[in-house]
C-alpha positions in Angstrom: -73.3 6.1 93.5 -74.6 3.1 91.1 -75.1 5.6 88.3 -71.3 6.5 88.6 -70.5 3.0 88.7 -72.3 1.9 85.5 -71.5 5.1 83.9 -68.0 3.9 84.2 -68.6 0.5 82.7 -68.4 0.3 79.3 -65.2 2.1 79.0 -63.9 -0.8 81.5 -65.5 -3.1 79.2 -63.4 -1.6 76.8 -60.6 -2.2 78.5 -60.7 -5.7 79.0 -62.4 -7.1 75.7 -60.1 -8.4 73.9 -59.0 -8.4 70.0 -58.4 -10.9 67.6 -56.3 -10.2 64.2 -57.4 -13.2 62.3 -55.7 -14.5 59.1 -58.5 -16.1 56.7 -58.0 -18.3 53.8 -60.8 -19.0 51.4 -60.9 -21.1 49.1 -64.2 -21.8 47.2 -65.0 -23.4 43.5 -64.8 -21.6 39.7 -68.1 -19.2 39.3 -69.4 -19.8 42.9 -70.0 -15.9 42.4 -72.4 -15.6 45.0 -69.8 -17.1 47.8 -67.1 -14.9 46.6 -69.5 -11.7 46.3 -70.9 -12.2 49.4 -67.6 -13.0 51.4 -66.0 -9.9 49.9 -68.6 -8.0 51.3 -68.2 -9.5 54.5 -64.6 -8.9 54.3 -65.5 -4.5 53.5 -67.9 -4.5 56.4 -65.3 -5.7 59.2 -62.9 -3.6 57.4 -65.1 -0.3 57.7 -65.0 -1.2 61.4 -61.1 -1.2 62.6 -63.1 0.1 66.6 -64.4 -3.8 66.0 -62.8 -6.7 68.5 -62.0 -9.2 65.7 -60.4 -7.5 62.5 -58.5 -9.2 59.1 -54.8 -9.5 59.4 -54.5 -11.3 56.2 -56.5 -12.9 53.9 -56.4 -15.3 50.8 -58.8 -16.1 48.0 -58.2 -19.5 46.0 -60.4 -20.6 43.3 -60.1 -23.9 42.8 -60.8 -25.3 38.9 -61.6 -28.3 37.9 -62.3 -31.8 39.8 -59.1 -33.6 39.7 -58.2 -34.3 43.4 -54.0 -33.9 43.1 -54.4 -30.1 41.5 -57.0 -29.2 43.8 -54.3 -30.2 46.6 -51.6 -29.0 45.0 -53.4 -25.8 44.9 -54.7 -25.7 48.6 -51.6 -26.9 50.0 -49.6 -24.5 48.0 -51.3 -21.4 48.9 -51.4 -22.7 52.8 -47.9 -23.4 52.7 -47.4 -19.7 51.8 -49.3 -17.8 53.9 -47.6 -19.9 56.8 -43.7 -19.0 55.2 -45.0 -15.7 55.2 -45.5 -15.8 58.8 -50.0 -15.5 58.5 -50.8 -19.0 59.8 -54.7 -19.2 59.0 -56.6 -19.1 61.9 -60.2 -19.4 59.8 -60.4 -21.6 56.9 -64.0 -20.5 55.0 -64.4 -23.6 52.4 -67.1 -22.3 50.3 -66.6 -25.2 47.6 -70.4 -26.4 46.8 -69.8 -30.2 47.1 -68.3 -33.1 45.3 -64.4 -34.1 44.9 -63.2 -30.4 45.8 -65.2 -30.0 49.1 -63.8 -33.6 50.2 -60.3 -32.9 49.0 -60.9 -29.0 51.0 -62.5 -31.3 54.3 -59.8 -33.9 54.4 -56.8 -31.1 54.1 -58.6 -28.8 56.7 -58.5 -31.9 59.1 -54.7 -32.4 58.4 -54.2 -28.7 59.3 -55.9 -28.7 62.3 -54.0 -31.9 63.7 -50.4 -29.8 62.7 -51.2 -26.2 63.9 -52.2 -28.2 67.0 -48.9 -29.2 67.7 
């Protein structure tokens, strides 16, 4: 009888795990070729896996250029405020800048984004 019942179980696990369809925006500096490799790849391997719980609804790269604080938010801002009018709010932001002005400017924005999607 407890064989049957734990023969049973992972198709009721199945059943009740539940799936996320996440909408990813990454946004990392000029040349940070390992970042952007390795996130790509990342990015295959969940998509080789559509059985998986958690799968890529939408997804957008930004490389930002540069140091000067009003482009890099013009840029940021710019491609959020697009993937939301196109109905993908981002539910991960992956900021895979390596430090300095863009990584602040990247911090600072994420912080204003969580405070609106909150609302």
């Amino acid at each position: 009888m407890v064989l049957q019942l734990l023969a049973g179980l992972p198709s009721i696990l199945l059943l009740i795990t539940p799936t996320f369809a996440l909408n990813v925006y990454v946004v990392s500096d000029k040349n940070n070729y390992i970042a952007d490799d390795s996130t790509k790849v990342a990015f295959d391997y969940l998509a080789s896996r559509p059985t998986d719980p958690v799968t890529i609804n939408a997804k957008k790269f930004s490389t930002l250029e540069g140091t000067d604080p009003k482009v890099v938010i013009d840029k940021v801002c710019g491609d959020l405020d697009a993937m939301i009018d196109g109905g993908q709010t981002p539910d991960l932001l992956l900021d895979l800048t390596r430090g300095g002005v863009n990584s602040e400017v990247v911090k600072s924005l994420r912080e204003v984004a969580v405070i609106r999607f909150q609302k």
